[in-house]
C-alpha positions in Angstrom: -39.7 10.8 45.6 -39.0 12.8 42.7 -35.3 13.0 43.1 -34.8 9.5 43.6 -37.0 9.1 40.3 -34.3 11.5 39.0 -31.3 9.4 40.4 -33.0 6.4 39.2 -33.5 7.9 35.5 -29.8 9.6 35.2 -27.9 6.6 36.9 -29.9 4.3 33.9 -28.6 7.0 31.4 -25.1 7.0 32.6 -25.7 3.0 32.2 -26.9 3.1 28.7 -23.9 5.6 27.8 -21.2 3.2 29.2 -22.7 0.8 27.7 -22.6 2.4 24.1 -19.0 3.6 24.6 -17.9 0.0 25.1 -19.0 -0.7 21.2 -16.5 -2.8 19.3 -15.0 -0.3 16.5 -11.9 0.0 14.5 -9.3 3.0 15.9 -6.5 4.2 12.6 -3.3 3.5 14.1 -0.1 4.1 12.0 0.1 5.5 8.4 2.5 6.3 6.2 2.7 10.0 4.5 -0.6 9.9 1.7 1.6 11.1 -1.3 2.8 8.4 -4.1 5.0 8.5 -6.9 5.3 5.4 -8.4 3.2 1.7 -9.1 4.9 -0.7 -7.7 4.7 -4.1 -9.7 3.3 -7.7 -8.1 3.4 -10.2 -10.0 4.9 -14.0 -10.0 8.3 -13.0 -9.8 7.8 -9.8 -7.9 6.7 -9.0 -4.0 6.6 -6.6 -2.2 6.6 -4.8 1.6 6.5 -2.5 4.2 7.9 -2.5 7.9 6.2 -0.1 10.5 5.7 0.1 14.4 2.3 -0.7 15.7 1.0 2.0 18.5 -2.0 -0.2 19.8 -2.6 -4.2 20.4 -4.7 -5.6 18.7 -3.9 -4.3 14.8 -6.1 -6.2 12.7 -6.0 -4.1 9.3 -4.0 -3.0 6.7 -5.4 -0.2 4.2 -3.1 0.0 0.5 -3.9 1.4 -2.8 -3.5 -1.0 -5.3 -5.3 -2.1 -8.7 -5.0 -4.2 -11.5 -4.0 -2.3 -14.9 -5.4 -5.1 -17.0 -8.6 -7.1 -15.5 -8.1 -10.8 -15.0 -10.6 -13.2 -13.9 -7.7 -15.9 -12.7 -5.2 -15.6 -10.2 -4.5 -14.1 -6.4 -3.3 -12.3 -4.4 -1.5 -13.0 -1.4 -1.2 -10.6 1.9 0.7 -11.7 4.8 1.5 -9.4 8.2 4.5 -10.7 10.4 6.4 -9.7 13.0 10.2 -8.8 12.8 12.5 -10.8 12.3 10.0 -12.8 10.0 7.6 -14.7 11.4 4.6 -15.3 10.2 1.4 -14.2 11.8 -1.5 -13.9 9.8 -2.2 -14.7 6.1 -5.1 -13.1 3.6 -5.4 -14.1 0.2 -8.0 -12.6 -2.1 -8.7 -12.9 -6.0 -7.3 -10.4 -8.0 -10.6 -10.0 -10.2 -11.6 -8.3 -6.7 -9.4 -5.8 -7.2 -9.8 -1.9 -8.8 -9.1 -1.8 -12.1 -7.0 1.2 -14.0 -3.8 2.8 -13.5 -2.7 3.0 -9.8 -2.1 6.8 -9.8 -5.7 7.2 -10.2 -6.6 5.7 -6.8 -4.3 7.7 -5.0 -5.5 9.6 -1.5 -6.5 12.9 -2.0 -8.5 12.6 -5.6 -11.7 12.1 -6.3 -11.3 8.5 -7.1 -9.2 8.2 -4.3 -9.4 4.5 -3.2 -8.6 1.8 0.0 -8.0 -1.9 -0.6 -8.4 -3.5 3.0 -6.9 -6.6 4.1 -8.4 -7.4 7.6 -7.5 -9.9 9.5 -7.6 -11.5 13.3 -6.3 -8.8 15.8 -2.5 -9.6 16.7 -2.6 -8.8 20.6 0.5 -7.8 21.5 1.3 -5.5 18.6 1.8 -2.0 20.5 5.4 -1.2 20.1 6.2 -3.9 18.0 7.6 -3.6 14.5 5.8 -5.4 11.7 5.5 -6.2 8.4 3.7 -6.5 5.7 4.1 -8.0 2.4 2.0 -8.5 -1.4 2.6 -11.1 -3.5 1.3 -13.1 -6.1 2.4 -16.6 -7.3 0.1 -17.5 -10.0 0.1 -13.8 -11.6 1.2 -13.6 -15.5 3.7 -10.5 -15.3 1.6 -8.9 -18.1 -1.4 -8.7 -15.7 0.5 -7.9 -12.5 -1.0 -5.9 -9.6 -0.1 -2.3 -9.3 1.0 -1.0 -5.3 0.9 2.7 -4.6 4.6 3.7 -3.3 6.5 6.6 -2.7 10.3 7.3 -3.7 12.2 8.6 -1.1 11.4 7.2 2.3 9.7 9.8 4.2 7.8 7.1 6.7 10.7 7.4 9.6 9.5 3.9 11.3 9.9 1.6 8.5 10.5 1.5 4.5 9.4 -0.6 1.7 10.8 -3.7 0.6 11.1 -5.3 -3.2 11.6 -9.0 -3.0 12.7 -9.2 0.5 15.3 -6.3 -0.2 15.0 -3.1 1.1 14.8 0.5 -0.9 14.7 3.5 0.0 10.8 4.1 0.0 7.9 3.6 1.2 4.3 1.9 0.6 1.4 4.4 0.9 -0.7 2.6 3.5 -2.5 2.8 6.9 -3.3 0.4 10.0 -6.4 -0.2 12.2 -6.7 -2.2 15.0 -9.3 -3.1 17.4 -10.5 -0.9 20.2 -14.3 0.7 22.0 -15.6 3.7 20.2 -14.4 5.3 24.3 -11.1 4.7 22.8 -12.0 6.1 19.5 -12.8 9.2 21.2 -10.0 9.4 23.4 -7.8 9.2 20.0 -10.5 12.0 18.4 -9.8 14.1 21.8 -5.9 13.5 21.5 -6.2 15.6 17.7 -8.9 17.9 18.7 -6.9 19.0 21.8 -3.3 18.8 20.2 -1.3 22.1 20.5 -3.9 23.9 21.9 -3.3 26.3 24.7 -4.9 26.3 28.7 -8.6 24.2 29.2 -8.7 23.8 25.2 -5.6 21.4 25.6 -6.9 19.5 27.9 -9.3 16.4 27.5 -10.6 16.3 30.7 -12.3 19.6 29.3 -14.1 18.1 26.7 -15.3 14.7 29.1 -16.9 17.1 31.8 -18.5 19.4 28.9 -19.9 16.2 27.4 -20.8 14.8 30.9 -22.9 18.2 31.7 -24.6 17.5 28.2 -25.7 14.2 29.3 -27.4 14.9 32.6 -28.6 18.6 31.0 -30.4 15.9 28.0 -31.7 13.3 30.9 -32.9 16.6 33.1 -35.4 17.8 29.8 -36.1 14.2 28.9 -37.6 13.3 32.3 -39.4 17.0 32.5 -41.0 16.1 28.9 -42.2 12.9 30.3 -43.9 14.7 33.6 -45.2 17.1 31.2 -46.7 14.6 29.3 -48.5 12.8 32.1 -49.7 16.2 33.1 -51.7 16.5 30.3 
């Protein structure tokens, strides 16, 4: 009777886990080297863009550093994400008085004040593989008051480069991609970096799944001891 109580208990464990590990999340997909150089100006006569190759389906946002030098309570600012050759596939526009506010530069990864503007959107599903891209603009933006995007002078992101009105240059926008996923894949990714490069078992991820599988049924072993001890008493 008590092993099938302790079937029971570590099959409704397993259960639970599985069920946890199928949690919606966001997994980082693609990014571009951190490092910027330059502000990149939007404004009403200015746009501008980034191509790069999705690794998952489902990428549904788009991380930039950008600011506004000199606050404005009017105006907006338009994201779109497309496929190439362009076609339109999603659309985000937000007000510019939501935006940071100071010189670009100061935003960039790595500082203290480092800053992510986000632009999410709904999860294109067949993006794996596929070469996007992404553009800023801003129609209704006096040029005095334009939006500031973190770029870096030369290209050094070798699936894509930045664009200025629909022309390309040789750079690129400092940004990074998300799309949607389990937290099972999340991990999987996680395992991928932790096991990277690393010689015999330590490469390996299969390693890492059995190690966490012993922990499990070691934790449901002293949590169902605990509880006899408890009725015991």
């Amino acid at each position: 009777m008590q092993v099938i109580k302790l079937g029971v208990f570590v099959v409704a464990v397993l259960a639970a886990v599985w069920g946890f590990f199928q949690w919606p999340v966001e997994i980082p997909d693609s990014n571009s080297p951190p490092e910027g150089n330059h502000a990149g100006a939007v404004d009403s006569t200015t746009s501008l863009g980034q191509t790069f190759v999705a690794s998952r389906d489902g990428i549904n946002r788009v991380d930039v550093t950008l600011s506004v030098e000199h606050p404005i309570d009017r105006g907006t600012i338009d994201f779109q994400v497309m496929e190439v050759p362009w076609r339109q596939t999603r659309e985000v526009i937000r007000p510019v008085a939501a935006l940071p506010a100071g010189k670009v530069g100061d935003f960039r990864p790595g500082t203290i004040m480092a800053r992510w503007y986000s632009f999410e959107f709904q999860p294109i599903p067949d993006s794996a593989g596929k070469q996007l891209y992404f553009s800023l603009e801003s129609k209704d933006l006096p040029e005095a008051n334009s939006v500031s995007l973190l770029i870096f002078f030369h290209n050094e992101y070798p699936s894509g480069e930045a664009y200025i009105n629909g022309e390309p240059v040789n750079a690129h926008v400092v940004f990074r991609t998300y799309a949607e996923g389990r937290l099972m894949d999340l991990i999987g990714t996680l395992a991928g970096n932790l096991t990277k490069d690393r010689p015999g078992l330590l490469g390996s991820s299969l390693t890492y799944a059995w190690l966490g599988l012993v922990y499990l049924l070691l934790a449901a072993g002293v949590i169902l001891v605990a509880r006899k001890a408890a009725r015991v008493k």
